[in-house]
C-alpha positions in Angstrom: -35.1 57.5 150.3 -34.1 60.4 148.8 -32.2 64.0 151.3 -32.6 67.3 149.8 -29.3 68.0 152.1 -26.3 68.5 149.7 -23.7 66.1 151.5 -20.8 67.0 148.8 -20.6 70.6 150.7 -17.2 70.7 152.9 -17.7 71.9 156.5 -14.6 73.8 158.4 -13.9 72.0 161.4 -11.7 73.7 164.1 -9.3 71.5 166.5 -6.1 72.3 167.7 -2.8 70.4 166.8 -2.8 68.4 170.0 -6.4 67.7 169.3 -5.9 66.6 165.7 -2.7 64.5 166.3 -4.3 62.1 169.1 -7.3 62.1 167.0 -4.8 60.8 164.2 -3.5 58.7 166.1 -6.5 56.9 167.4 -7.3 56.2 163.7 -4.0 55.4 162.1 -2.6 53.0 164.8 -5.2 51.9 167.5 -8.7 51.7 164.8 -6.4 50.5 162.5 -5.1 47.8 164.1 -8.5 46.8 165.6 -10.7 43.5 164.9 -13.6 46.1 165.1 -12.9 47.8 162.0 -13.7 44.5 160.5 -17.2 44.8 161.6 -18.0 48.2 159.8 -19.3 48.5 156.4 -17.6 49.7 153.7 -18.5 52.8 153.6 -17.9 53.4 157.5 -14.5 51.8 156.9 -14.0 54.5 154.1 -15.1 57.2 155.9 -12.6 56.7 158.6 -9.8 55.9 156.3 -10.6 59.2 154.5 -10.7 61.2 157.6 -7.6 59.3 158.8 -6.3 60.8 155.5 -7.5 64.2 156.3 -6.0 64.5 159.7 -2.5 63.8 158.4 -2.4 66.1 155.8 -3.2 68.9 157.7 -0.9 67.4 160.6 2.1 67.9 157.5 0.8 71.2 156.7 1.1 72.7 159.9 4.7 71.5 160.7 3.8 68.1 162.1 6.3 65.1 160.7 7.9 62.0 161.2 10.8 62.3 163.6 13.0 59.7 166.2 10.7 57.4 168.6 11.6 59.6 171.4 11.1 62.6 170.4 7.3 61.7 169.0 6.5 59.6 172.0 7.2 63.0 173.8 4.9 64.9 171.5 2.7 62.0 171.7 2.5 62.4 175.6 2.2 66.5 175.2 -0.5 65.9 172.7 -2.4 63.4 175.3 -2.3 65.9 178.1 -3.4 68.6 175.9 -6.8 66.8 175.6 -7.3 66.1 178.9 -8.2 69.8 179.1 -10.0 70.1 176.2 -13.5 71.3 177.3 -16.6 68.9 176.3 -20.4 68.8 175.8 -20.8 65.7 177.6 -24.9 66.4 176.9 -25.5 64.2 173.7 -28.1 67.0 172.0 -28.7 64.4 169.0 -32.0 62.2 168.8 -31.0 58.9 169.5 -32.3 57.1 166.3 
């Protein structure tokens, strides 16, 4: 099977620090450290790893970094509560396949 869609082209994709950090952290130490990763193929398991790799970076690039347990289980927490008002389209539009 064969796409004429170009999947190299990068997309822009807009979420706020809060956002982004428990998203990060969902990946790097909850999916990470899951028994269900083991189930995915490869290329699902590199795909996650990649975007785990992506959310990081631009966590570091925008002032996000390592600091005492305290102090990033508090940003942790901020980040957390952030989301909770983070409007979603709880309407899946996509064809289920």
């Amino acid at each position: 099977m064969t796409t004429t869609d170009d999947l190299t082209k990068e997309v822009e994709l807009k979420l706020s620090i809060g956002h982004l950090l428990v998203v990060w952290e969902v990946l790097a130490n909850k999916l990470a450290d899951s028994a269900v990763l083991d189930t995915y193929a490869e290329e699902e398991r590199r795909a996650i790893w990649a975007l785990e790799d992506l959310a990081e970076a631009s966590l570091g690039a925008n002032g996000i970094a390592p600091r005492p347990k305290e102090e990033w289980d508090q940003l942790i927490r901020a980040a957390r509560e952030h989301v909770k008002h983070i409007p979603i389209d709880s309407e899946d539009s996509w064809p289920v396949l």
